[in-house]
Each structure stands twice: as structure tokens, then as C-alpha cells.
C-alpha positions in Angstrom: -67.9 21.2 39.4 -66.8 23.4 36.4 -67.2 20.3 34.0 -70.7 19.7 35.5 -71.7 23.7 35.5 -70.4 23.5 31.7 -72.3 20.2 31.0 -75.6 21.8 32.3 -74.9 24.7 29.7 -75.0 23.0 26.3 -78.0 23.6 24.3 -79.1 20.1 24.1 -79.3 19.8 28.2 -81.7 23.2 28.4 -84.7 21.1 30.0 -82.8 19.6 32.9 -80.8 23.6 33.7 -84.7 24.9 33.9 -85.5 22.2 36.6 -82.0 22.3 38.6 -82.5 26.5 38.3 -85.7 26.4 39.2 -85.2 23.9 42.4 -82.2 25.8 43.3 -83.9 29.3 43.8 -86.9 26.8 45.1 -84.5 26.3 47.9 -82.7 29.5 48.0 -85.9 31.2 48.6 -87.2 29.2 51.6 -83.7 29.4 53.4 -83.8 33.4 52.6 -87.5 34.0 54.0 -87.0 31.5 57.3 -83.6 34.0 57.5 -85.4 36.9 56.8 -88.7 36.1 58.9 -86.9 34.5 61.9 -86.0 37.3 63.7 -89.6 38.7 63.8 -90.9 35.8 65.1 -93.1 34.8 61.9 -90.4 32.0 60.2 -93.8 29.6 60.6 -94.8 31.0 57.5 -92.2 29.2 55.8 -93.6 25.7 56.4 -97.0 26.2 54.4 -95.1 27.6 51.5 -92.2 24.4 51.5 -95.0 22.0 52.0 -96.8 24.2 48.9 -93.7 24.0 47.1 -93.5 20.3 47.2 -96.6 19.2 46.2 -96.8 22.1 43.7 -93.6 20.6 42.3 -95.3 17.1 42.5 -98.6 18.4 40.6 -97.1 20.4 37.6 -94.3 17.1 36.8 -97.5 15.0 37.0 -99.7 17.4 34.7 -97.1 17.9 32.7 -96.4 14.2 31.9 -100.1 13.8 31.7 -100.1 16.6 29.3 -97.2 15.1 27.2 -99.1 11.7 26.8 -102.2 13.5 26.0 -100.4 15.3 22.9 -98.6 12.3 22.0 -101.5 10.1 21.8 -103.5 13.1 19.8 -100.6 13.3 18.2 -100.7 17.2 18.7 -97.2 18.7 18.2 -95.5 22.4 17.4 -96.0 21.7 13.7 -98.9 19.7 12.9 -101.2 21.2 15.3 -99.0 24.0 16.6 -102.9 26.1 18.0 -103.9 23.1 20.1 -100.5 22.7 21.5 -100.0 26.2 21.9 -103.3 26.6 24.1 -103.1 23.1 25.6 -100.1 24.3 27.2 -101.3 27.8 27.9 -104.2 26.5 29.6 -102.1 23.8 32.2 -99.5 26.2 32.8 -101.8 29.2 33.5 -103.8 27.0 36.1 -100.9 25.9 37.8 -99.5 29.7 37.7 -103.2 30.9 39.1 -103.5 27.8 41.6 -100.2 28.9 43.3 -100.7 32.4 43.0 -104.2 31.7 44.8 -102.1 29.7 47.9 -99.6 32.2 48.3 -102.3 34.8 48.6 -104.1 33.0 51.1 -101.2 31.8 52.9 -99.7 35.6 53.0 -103.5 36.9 54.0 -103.9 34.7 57.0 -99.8 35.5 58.2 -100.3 39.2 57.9 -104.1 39.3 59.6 -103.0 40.7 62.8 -99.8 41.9 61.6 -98.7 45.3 62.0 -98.4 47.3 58.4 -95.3 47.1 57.5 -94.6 43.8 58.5 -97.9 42.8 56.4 -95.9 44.7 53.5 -93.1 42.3 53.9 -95.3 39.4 54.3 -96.9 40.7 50.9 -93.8 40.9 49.1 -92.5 37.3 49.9 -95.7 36.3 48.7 -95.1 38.1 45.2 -91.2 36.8 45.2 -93.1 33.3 46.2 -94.9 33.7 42.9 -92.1 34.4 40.8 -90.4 31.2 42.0 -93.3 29.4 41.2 -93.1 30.9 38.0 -89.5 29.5 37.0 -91.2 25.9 38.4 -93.5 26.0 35.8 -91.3 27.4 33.0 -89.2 24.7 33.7 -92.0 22.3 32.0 -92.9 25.2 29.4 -90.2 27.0 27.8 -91.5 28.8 25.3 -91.0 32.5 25.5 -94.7 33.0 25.0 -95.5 30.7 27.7 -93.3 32.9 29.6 -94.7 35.8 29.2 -98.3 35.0 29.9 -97.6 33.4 32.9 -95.4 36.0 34.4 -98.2 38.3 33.6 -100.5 36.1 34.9 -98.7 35.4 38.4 -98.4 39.1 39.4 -102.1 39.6 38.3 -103.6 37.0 40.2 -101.3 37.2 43.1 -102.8 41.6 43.2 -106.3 40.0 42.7 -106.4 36.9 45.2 -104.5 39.4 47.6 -107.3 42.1 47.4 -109.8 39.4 47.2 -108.8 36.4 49.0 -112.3 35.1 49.3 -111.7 34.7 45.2 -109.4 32.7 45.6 -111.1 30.2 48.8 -114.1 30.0 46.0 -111.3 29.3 42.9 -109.1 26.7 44.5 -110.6 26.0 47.9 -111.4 22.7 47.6 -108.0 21.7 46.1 -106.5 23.5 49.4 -108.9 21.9 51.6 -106.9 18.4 50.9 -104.1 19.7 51.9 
């Protein structure tokens, strides 16, 4: 396990540690809230977010990919055309970082509708935890610390706004949602 752990370290293997990391606390964070939420009777809100989490993961490999081919057939890379690589990437990432901040609002509004206050607090606080996971998903396909920090920003931000305004984010991503 050590040699593996150590493996997973080296520089040249940082792409595949951002996707085992980010499935592990994937995972670790749907056992945690179905530990945390069973007790009060709400663990069903676990199932919208794994099924979320799945195809979320399925969506950002596949628009990554399609992303990758896109740049390669432009031929669009860091240091010919580091702007249209820069914002490509941006733009996906952000969508995907808005899109899931968008479910988890919804999903969190409809859980906590009849809840009592501070259970709708703790509801609202797995949501923002459920954003930050979705966060290390997509950092795992964009690295870069600028990428990073845009999309951290814009998790949080999105999550406060499609949480206030939940109808936002029906009218934003609704019909995406509406096929699943």
C-alpha cells in the first residue's frame, strides 16, 4: 500500500492522485452525510446527490475529453494560444461548477421545505460541503491554480445565489435536470 501511496505521489502521476482524491472524498462524503442524516430520518437525501455525483462525474470526463479533442484539433495549447485555452477551460469548468452548484441547491431547497430551522441549516451546509466536493471533481480535469480559484469562488457564489433563488436555478439548468 505504501509503494502504491508513494507511486501516486510522484510528479509525473499528478492527474490520476486529482481523480483517485477527488473520488475518494466523492465517496467519503456520501458515507458521512447518510451517517450524519440517518439518525434524523432525512438519509434520502443522499440518493439524489450519489445519483448527481455519478453522472456529474460522467459529464465533466466526457466534456473534458470533448474539450481536449476540440484544442487538439484547433491546435490550441498553453503556449501558442495560451487566451483561448485559458478561457476555453474557464468557460467548461465554470458551467460544470455552476450546473452542480444549481442541483445541490435545488436538491437542499426541496429536503429542507418543511424542515425545521436548524435542521434546514444542516441541510444547507451539506449542500455547500456537496459543492466543494464537486469542486475537487472538476479540478481534477483542470489543475491550474487559476482554474482553482475561479471555480472555488464560483461554487460558493452560485450555491448562496441558487439557494436564495432557487427558481434561478430551475430557469438556468432545468431542463438538463428535467432528464434526470
Amino acid at each position: 500500500m505504501g509503494e502504491l501511496v508513494s507511486w501516486l505521489m510522484q510528479d509525473d502521476q499528478e492527474d490520476l492522485y486529482g481523480v483517485v482524491f477527488a473520488l475518494a472524498l466523492n465517496v467519503v462524503f456520501l458515507l458521512l452525510i447518510a451517517l450524519l442524516l440517518w439518525p434524523l430520518d432525512r438519509a434520502a437525501v443522499t440518493f439524489p446527490l450519489a445519483k448527481g455525483y455519478v453522472l456529474f462525474w460522467v459529464i465533466v470526463s466526457v466534456t473534458a475529453l470533448a474539450l481536449f479533442s476540440v484544442h487538439k484539433i484547433l491546435r490550441v495549447d498553453m503556449y501558442s494560444h495560451a487566451d483561448a485555452h485559458l478561457l476555453s477551460n474557464l468557460a467548461v469548468g465554470g458551467l460544470m461548477q455552476a450546473g452542480w452548484s444549481a442541483f445541490a441547491a435545488l436538491v437542499v431547497h426541496s429536503s429542507a421545505a418543511a424542515a425545521p430551522v436548524w435542521f434546514a441549516l444542516i441541510l444547507y451546509f451539506v449542500g455547500i460541503l456537496s459543492c466543494f466536493v464537486a469542486f475537487n471533481i472538476v479540478s481534477a480535469f483542470y489543475a491550474g491554480q487559476i482554474y482553482r480559484m475561479i471555480n472555488l469562488l464560483l461554487a460558493l457564489i452560485s450555491f448562496i445565489v441558487f439557494s436564495v433563488w432557487p427558481t434561478l436555478a430551475r430557469l438556468t439548468y432545468g431542463r438538463f435536470f428535467d432528464l434526470f
